[in-house]
C-alpha positions in Angstrom: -19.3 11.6 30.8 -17.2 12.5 33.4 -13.1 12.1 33.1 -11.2 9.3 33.8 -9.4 12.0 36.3 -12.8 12.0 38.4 -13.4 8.8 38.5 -13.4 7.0 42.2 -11.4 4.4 43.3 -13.5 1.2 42.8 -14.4 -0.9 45.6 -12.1 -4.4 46.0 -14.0 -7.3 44.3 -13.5 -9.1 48.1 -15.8 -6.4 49.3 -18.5 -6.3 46.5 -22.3 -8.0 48.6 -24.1 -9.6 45.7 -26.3 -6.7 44.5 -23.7 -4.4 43.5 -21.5 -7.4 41.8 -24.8 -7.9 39.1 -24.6 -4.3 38.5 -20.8 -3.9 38.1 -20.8 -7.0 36.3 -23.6 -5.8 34.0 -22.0 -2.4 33.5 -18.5 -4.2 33.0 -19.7 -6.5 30.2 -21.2 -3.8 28.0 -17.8 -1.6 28.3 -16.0 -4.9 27.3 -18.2 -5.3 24.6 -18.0 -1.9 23.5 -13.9 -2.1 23.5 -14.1 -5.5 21.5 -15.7 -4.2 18.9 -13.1 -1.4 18.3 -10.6 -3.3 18.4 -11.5 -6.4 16.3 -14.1 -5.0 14.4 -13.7 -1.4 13.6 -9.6 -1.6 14.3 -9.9 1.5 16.3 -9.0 0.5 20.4 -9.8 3.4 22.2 -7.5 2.3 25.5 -4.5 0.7 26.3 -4.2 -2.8 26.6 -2.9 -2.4 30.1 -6.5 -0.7 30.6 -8.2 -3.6 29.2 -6.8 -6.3 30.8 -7.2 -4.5 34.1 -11.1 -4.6 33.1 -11.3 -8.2 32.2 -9.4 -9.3 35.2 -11.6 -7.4 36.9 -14.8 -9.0 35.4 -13.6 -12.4 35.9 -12.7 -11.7 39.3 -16.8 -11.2 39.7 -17.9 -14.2 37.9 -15.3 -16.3 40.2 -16.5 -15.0 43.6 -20.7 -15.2 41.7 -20.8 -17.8 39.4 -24.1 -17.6 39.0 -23.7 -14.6 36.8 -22.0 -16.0 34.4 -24.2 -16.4 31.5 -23.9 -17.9 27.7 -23.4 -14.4 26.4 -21.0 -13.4 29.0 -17.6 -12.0 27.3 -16.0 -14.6 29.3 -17.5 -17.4 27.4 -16.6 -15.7 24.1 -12.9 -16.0 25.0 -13.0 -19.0 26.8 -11.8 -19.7 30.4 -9.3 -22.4 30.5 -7.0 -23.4 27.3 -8.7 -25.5 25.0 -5.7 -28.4 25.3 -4.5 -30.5 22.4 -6.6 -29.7 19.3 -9.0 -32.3 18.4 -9.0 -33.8 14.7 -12.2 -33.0 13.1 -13.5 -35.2 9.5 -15.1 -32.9 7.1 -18.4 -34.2 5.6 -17.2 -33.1 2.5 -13.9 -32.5 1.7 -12.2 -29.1 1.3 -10.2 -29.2 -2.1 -7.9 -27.0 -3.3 -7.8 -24.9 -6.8 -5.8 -25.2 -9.8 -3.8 -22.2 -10.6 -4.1 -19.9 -13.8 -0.8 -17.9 -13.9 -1.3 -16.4 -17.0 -4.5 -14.4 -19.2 -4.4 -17.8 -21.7 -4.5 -20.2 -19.0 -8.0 -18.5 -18.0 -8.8 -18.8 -22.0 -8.3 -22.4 -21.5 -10.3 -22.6 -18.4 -13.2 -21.4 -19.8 -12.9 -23.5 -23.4 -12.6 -26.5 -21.2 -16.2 -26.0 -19.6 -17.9 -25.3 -22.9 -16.6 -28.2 -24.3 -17.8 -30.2 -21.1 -20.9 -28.9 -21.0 -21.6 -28.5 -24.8 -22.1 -24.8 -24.6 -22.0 -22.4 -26.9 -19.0 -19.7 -26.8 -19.7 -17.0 -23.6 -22.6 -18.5 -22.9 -21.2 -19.0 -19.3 -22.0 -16.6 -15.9 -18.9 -16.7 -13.9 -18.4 -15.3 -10.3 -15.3 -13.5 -9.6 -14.1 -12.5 -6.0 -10.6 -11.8 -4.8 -8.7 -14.7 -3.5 -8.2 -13.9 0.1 -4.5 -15.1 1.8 -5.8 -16.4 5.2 -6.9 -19.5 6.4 -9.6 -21.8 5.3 -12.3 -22.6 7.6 -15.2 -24.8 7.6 -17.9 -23.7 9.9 -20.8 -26.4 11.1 -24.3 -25.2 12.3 -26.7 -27.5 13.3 -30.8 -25.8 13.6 -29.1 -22.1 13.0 -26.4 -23.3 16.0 -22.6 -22.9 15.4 -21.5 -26.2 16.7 -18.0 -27.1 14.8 -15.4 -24.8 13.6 -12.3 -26.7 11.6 -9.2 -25.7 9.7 -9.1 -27.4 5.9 -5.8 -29.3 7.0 -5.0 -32.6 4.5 -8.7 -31.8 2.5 -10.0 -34.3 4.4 -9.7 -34.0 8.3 -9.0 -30.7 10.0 -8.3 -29.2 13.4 -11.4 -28.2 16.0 -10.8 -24.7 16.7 -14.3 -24.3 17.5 -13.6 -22.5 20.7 -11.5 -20.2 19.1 -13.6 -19.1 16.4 -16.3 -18.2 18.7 -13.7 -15.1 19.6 -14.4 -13.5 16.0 -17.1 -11.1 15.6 -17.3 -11.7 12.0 -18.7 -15.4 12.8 -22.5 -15.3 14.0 -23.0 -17.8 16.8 -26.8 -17.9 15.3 -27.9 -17.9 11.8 -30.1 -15.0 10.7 -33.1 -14.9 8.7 -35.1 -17.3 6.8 -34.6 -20.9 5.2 -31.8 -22.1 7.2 -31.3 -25.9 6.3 -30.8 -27.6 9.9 -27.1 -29.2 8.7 -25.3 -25.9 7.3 -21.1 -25.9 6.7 -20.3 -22.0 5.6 -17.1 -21.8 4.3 -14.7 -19.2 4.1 -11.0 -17.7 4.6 -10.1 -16.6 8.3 -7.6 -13.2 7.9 -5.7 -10.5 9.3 -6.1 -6.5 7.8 -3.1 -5.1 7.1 -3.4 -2.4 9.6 -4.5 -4.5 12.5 -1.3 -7.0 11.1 1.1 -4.1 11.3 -0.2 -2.6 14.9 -0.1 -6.3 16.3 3.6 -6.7 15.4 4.6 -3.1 17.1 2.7 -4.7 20.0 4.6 -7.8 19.6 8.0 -5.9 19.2 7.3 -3.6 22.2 6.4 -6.8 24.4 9.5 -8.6 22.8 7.5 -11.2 21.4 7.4 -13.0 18.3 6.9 -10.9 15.1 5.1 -12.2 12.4 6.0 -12.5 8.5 2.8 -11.8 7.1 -0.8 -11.1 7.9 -1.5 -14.7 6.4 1.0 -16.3 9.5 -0.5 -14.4 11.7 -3.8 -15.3 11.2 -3.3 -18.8 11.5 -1.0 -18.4 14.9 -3.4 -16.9 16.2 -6.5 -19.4 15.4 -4.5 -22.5 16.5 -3.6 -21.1 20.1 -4.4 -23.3 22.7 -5.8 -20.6 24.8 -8.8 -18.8 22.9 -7.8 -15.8 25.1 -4.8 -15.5 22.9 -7.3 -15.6 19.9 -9.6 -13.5 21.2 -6.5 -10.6 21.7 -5.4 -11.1 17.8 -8.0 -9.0 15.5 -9.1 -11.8 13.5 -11.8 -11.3 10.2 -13.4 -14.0 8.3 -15.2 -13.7 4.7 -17.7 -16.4 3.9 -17.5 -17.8 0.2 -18.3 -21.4 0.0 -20.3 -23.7 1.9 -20.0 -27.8 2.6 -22.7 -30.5 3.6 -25.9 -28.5 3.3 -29.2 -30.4 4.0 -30.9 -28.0 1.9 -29.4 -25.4 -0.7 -31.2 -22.4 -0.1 -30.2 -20.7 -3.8 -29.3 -22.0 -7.5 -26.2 -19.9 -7.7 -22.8 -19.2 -6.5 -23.7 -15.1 -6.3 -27.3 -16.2 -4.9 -25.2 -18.3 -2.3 -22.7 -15.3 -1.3 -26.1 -13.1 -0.8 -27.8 -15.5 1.3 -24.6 -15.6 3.6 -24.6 -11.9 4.1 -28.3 -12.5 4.8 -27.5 -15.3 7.3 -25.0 -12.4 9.0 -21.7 -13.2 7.4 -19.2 -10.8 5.9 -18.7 -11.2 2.1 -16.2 -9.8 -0.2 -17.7 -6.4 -1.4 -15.9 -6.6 -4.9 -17.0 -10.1 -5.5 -18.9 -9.6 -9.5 -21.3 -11.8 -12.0 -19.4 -11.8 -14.9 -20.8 -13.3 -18.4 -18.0 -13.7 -20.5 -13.8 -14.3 -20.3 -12.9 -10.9 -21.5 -15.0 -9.8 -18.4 -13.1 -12.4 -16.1 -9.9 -10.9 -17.4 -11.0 -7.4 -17.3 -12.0 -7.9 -13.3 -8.5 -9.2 -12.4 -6.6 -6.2 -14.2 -9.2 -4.1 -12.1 -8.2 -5.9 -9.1 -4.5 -5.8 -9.1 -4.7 -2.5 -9.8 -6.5 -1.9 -6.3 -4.8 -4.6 -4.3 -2.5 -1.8 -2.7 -5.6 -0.1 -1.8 -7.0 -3.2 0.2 -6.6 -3.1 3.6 -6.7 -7.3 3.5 -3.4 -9.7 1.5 -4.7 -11.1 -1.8 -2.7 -13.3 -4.5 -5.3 -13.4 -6.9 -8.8 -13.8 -8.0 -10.6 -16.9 -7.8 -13.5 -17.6 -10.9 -16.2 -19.9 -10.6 -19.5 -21.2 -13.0 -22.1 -19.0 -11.5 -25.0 -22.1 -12.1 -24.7 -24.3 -9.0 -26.1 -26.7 -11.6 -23.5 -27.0 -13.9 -21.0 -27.0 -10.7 -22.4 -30.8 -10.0 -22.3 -31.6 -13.7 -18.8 -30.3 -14.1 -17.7 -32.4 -10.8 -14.0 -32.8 -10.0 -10.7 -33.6 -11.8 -8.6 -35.6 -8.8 -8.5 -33.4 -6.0 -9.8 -30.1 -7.5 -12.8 -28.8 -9.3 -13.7 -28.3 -12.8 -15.6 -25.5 -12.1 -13.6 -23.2 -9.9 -9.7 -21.7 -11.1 -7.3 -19.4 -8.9 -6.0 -16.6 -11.4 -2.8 -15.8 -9.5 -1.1 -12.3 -9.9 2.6 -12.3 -10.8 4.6 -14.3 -8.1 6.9 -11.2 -6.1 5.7 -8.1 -7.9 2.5 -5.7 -6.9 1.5 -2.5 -8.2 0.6 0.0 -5.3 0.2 3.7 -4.5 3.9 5.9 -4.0 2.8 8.2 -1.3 6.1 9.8 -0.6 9.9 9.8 -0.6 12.1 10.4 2.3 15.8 10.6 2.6 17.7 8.3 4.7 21.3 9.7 6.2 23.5 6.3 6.8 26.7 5.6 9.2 28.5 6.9 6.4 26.7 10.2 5.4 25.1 8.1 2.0 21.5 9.1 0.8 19.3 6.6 0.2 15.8 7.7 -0.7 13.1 5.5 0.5 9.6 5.5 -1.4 6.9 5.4 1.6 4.2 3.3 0.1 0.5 2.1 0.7 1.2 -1.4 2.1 0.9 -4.4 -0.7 1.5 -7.9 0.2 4.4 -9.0 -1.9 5.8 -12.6 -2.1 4.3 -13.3 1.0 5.4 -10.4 3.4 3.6 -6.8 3.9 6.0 -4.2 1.6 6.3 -0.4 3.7 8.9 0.9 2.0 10.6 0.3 -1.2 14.8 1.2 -1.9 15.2 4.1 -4.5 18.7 4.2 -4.5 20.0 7.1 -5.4 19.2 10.9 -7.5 19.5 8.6 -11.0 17.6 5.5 -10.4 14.6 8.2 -9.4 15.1 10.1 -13.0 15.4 6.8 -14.5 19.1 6.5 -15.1 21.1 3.4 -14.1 24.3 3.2 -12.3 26.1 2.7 -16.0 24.5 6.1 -17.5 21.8 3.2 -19.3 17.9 4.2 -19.5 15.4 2.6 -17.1 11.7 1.8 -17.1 12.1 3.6 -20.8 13.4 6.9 -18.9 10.3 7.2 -16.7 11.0 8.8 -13.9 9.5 8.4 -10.1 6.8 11.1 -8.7 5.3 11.3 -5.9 1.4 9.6 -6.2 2.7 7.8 -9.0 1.4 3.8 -9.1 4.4 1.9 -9.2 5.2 -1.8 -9.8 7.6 -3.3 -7.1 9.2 -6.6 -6.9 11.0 -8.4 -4.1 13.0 -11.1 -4.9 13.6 -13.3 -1.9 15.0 -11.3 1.0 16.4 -8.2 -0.9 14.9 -5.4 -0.6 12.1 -4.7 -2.4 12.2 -2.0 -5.4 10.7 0.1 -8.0 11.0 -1.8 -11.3 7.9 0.4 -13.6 5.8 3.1 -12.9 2.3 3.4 -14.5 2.5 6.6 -16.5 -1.1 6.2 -17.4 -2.5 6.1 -13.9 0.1 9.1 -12.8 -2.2 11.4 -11.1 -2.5 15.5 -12.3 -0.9 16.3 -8.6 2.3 13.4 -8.8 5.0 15.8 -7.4 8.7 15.4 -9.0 10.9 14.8 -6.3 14.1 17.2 -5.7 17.1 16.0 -4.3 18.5 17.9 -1.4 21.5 20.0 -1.9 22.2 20.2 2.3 21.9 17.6 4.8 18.8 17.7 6.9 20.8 17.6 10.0 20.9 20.7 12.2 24.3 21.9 10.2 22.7 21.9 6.7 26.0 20.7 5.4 26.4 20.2 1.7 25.6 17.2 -0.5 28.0 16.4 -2.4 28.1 13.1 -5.1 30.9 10.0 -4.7 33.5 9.8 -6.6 34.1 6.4 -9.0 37.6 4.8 -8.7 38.3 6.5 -12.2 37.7 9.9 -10.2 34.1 10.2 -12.0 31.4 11.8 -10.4 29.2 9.1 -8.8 25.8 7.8 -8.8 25.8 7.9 -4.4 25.6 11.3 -2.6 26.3 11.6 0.5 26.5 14.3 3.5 29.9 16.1 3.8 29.6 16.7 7.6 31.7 13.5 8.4 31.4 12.5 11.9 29.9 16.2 12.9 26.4 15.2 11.5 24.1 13.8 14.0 22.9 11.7 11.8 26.0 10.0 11.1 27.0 9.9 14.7 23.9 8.3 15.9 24.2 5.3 13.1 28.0 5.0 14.1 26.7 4.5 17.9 24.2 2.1 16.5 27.2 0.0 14.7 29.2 0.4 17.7 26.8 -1.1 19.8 25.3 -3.8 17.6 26.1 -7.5 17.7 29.1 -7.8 15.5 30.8 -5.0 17.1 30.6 -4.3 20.9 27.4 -6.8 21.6 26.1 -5.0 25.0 23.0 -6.1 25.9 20.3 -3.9 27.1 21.3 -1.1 24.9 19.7 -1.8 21.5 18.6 1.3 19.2 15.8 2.9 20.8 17.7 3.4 24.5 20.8 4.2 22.7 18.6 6.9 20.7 17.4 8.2 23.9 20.4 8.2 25.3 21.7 9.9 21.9 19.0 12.6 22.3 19.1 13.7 25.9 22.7 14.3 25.5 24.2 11.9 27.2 25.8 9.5 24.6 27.4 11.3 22.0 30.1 9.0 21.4 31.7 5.6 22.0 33.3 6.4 25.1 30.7 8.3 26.9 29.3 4.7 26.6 31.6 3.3 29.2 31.0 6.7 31.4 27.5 5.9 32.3 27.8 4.1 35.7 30.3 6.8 36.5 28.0 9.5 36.0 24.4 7.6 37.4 24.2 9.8 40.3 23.3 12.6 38.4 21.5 10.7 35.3 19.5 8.6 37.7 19.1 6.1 35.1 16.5 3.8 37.1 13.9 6.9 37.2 13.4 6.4 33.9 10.1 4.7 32.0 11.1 1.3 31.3 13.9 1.1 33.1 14.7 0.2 36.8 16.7 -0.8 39.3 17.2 -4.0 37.6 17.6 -3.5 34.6 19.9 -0.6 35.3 22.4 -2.8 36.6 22.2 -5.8 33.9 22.9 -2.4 31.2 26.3 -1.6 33.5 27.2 -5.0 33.8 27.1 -5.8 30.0 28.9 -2.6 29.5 31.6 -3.3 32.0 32.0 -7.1 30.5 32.6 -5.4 27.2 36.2 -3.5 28.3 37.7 -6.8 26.6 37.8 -6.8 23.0 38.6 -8.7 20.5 41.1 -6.6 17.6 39.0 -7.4 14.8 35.5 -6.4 16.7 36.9 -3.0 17.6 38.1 -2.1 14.5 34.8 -3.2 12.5 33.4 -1.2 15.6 35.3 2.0 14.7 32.6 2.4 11.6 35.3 2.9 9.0 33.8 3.5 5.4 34.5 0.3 3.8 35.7 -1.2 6.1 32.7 -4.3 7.1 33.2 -7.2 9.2 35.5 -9.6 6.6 37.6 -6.1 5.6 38.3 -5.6 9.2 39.4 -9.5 10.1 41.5 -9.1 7.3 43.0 -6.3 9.1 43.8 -7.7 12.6 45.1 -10.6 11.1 47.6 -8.5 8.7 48.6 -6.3 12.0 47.9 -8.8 14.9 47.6 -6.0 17.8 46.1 -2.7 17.9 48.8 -0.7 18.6 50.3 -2.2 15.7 47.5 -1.3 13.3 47.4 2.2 15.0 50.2 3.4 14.1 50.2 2.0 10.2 47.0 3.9 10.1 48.1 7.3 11.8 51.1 6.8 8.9 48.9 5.9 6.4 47.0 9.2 6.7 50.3 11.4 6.4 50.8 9.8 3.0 53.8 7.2 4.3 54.5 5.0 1.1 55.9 2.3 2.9 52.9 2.2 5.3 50.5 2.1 2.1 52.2 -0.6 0.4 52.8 -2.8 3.8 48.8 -2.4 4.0 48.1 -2.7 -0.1 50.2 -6.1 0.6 47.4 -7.6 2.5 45.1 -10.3 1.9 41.6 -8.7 0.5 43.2 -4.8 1.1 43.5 -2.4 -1.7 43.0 1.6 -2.7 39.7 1.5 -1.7 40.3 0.4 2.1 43.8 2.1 2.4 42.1 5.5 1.4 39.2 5.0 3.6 42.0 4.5 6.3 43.6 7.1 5.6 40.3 9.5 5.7 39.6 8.1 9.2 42.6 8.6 10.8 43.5 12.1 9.1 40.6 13.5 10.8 41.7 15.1 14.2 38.2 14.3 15.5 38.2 10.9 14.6 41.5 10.9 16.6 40.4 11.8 19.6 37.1 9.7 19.5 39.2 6.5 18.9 41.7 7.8 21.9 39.1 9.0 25.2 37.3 4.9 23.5 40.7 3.2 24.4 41.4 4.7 27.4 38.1 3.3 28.6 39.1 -0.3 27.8 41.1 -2.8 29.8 42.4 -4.6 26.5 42.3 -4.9 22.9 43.0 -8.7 22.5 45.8 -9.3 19.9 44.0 -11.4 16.9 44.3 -15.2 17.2 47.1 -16.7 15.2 47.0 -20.4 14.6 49.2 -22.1 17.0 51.8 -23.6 14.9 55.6 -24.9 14.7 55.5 -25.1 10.5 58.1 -23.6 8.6 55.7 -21.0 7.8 54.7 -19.6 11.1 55.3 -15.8 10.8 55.9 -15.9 7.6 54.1 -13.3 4.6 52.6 -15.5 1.4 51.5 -14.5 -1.5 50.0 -16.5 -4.4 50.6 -15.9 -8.4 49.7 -17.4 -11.2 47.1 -20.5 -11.4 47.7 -23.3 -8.9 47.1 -26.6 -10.3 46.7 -28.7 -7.1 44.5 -26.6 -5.3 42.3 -23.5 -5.8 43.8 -20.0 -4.5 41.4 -19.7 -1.7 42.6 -23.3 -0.4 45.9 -22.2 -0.7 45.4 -19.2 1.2 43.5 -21.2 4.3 46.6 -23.6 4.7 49.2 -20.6 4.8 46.9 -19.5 7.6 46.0 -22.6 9.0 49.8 -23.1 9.7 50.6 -19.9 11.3 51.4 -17.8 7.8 50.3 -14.1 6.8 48.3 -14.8 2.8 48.8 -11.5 1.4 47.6 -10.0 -1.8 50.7 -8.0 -3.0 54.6 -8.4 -2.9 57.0 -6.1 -0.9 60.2 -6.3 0.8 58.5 -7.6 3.7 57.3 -10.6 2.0 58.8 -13.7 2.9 57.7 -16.4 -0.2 56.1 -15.9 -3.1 54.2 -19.3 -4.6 54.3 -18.8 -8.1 52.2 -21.2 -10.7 51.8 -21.2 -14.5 51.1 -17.6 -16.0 52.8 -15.7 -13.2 53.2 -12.2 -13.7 53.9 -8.9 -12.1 54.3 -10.6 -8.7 56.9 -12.6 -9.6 59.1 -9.8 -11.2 58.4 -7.6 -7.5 59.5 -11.0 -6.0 62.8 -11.1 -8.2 62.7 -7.5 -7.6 63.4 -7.7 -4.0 64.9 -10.8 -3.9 61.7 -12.7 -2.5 62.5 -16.4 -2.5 60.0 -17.9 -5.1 58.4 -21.4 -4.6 56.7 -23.9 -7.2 53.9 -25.5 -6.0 55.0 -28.8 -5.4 58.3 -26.8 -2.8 55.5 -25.1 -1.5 53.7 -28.3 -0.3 57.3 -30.2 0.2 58.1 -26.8 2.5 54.3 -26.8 4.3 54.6 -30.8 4.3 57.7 -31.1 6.4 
């Protein structure tokens, strides 16, 4: 085959006479073929999708200028040429009903008693089928003489939505029924679904295009079977397992497992694991088995759906309401999943932390496709808490170990058991580095508690010198909280980072300045353009607010509320610049005027002081400012009270209003709220149980209010 560098330049469609067009468009639909399969079927694309497209518009382009050639096989009319419009609303001949849950081993019991009882059976005298219970879509598929002529989503049970043309996009779905006794009027059922892998490739192609990206392979699936354009479809690697079937004019076999092997006959994918099983320790036995391997599927499940094998005793049984008698979903446990702990890497945060991150096979959990899993810290992974107490009975973490996570809601999912009696011969202990893995090697050293106890965090003693710490500073810098400038998110500001030429905040506002040599625009992805939107967001951020630049700063301990706090306690940079450069050099009256603040104690003050006692630090935060036109003074309330300007602080238990209202009103009207008394402060409101503030008040002669003068004074 020769190489693509060989190939010649292929003649414009325009010039194509009609015998060449019926070979290039013969030649043209085999290499599309070929590529579809790949990519929806065998999840391997072996181009680009720049490279595609350029083929299909290419092949279109033929069929436009010769019609003629288009054909009922033609990969055009697998996709579809025009948007299918407004769905159409479809009524199933008989309806698709949903399942009754079993959340727990006795609820199966229960299941099963309920049959015998029906059926007046003796005990386990019952063939089930089992099968995994698929998260996709249902689908109800309509052939008429071996013809696919309906495809519809379940929607209310009753009346669904035609997506025929869209299903006709999906290789799993035969346009033609195979083999032998077809009944003319046959509704296969099934569940229409997205791998894993093709789920997680689609959303980096999504993210790169900066398009939507999707929660969960089960979302996906059904975004992409209810676009209007079948195109859209056709682009989304889409599978679909058969498992049921609707209004049959004739049954072709007497069981469910006979029915699931005449569909594979019939040239529909079936669920390999589905299993005959003849008795409710078998049933329970199967879905163990199965949750056990759901890490290893390369498709979401939430469970495994049993059924009475007899299609017999399925009529007999009936339906209870809106669900069958005959047929139970045995869910697995709501946000946990047991999967496969391939390995542990170490994250270096903004500031120097470790946090190792357990690299896992990917398991659906509550919904969304679970990567990587928090390990928090050297402890959690021998299987000691933060408090010195045992966890998961002192088992600790290794490396091929099958772990149980859990994700509750939108925190991060984590490691809550590990299955000691799966742990492979070859599960390697993990061993926590003693250097950074930055360039310097620096040393690890642990945290200290506020009691000056070794801590349960270790972090990277390189400060601001580690890379790693100064390319998560530039990413805080830059991110929307902080400095907000567009066009440089984390992957150009990572290029940037590694070619040298952003190695700190300032260098930032340098760019434009040094373009000449950079050349900027001659980069992939970038040009002219979008060169100049990146210089104009950066030159419309050399205004800043106070309390933006000093959350930008990346002060440990110092987050967005910590840093408002700040500006309002200082109200201009300069005058928060020098408390800090005192701070740092140990000034008592400095640490107190900045321990008297509102929601500021030992904790910030030291952190502070850290920052600003580091001659590097210094000099970043000094080449950043002389970049900027202004540092905007923080916004004081507007106000003509007797409290504008003034420094509050609140004791004791307020009886008319809670502490935080208290505190709003102060700074509603112009006042400072602050946490601790000094000299500085101007009134101290003081309710029943005051203590310690109220003797510094008498202390330095602070005038002391009640609550009621404290309204009277606010009042008037």
């Amino acid at each position: 085959m020769a190489k693509a560098a060989k190939k010649k330049p292929l003649p414009d469609v325009a010039d194509l006479n009609k015998a060449q067009a019926k070979v290039e468009h013969r030649r043209l639909a085999l290499e599309l073929e070929a590529h579809d399969k790949r990519y929806y079927q065998d999840d391997a694309p072996s181009i680009a999708d720049a490279e595609y497209d350029a083929l299909r518009q290419r092949f279109n382009a033929i069929e436009k200028r010769f019609p003629d050639l288009v054909t009922s096989d033609s990969p055009s009319q697998k996709v579809g040429s025009a948007p299918s419009g407004r769905f159409r609303k479809v009524r199933h001949a008989l309806p698709m009903l949903s399942l009754d849950n079993a959340l727990a081993e006795q609820d199966v019991i229960d299941f099963a008693g309920r049959i015998e009882r029906f059926l007046k059976l003796p005990d386990n005298n019952i063939d089930f089928s089992a099968e995994p219970k698929i998260d996709g879509l249902s689908m109800s598929l309509r052939y008429e003489g071996g013809e696919l002529v309906t495809a519809a989503t379940r929607g209310d049970g009753a009346e669904g939505e035609d997506v025929t043309a869209n299903i006709r996009t999906l290789e799993d779905v035969p346009q033609k029924l195979k083999g032998r006794k077809i009944p003319d009027i046959c509704e296969v059922r099934g569940e229409v679904y997205m791998t894993k892998k093709a789920f997680l490739a689609l959303n980096e192609r999504q993210k790169a295009a900066g398009d939507t990206v999707f929660a969960n392979p089960r979302n996906s699936a059904a975004g992409s079977l209810r676009q209007k354009d079948p195109s859209i479809t056709a682009s989304r690697p889409l599978g679909f397992f058969a498992y049921a079937w609707g209004e049959m004019s004739a049954l072709p076999e007497q069981t469910q497992t006979g029915m699931i092997h005449w569909f594979e006959r019939c040239g529909f994918k079936t669920n390999p694991l589905t299993k005959l099983c003849h008795s409710v320790e078998e049933l329970l036995a199967f879905h163990r088995r199965i949750e056990e391997q759901r890490a290893e599927l390369d498709y979401d499940i939430d469970g495994v759906v049993y059924k009475v094998d007899r299609i017999g005793w399925q009529e007999r049984l009936g339906f209870v309401s809106r669900t069958p008698r005959w047929a139970i979903a045995h869910k697995f446990p709501a946000e946990r999943a047991m999967t496969v702990l391939r390995d542990i890497e170490i994250q270096v945060g903004r500031t120097g932390s470790f946090t190792p991150v357990g690299k896992l096979e990917p398991v659906g959990v509550g919904g969304v496709i679970v990567q990587n899993v928090t390990l928090h810290n050297e402890d959690y992974i021998k299987g000691v808490g933060n408090k010195d107490e045992v966890l998961r009975e002192g088992r600790d973490i290794r490396i091929g170990d099958t772990v149980v996570i859990q994700r509750a809601g939108d925190v991060i999912p984590q490691v809550v058991d590990v299955m000691i009696d799966k742990r492979p011969k070859g599960a390697r202990e993990f061993h926590f580095p003693k250097k950074c893995p930055c360039p310097l090697h620096t040393d690890v050293v642990r945290e200290e508690t506020a009691t000056g106890e070794e801590g349960s965090r270790a972090r990277c003693s390189g400060e601001f010198a580690c890379p790693y710490q100064k390319i998560e500073h530039l990413k805080l810098f830059v991110s929307r909280r902080a400095f907000d400038i567009d066009g440089l998110g984390e992957k150009q500001l990572q290029y940037f980072f590694d070619e040298g030429w952003v190695q700190e905040p300032a260098d930032i506002f340098t760019l434009a300045k040094r373009n000449n040599r950079l050349k900027l625009e001659e980069i992939e992805g970038y040009g002219e353009t979008s060169v100049r939107n990146l210089f104009a967001a950066i030159e419309s951020r050399r205004r800043i607010s106070l309390e933006r630049f000093i959350y930008a700063l990346g002060m440990r301990h110092v987050g967005e509320t910590t840093a408002l706090a700040l500006a309002r306690g200082y109200g201009s940079w300069q005058a928060f610049h020098e408390a800090g450069l005192k701070v740092a050099k140990g000034d008592e009256e400095a640490i107190a005027d900045m321990d008297a603040l509102d929601q500021i104690g030992d904790t910030v003050i030291k952190a502070v002081a850290a920052y600003f006692g580091e001659s590097h630090n210094r000099g970043v935060v000094e080449r950043l400012v002389k970049e900027l036109e202004e540092i905007l003074d923080a916004e004081r309330p507007k106000s003509s009270s007797a409290i504008a300007g003034k420094t509050v602080v609140f004791t004791g238990s307020l009886e008319k209003m809670t502490r935080d209202e208290a505190k709003a009103m102060a700074e509603r009207l112009g006042a400072k709220a602050a946490g601790s008394v000094s000299k500085k402060t101007d009134y101290v409101v003081a309710g029943p149980g005051a203590g310690s503030k109220l003797a510094e008040a008498q202390k330095h002669g602070v005038t002391v209010l009640t609550e009621d003068e404290w309204l009277k004074l606010v009042a008037g």
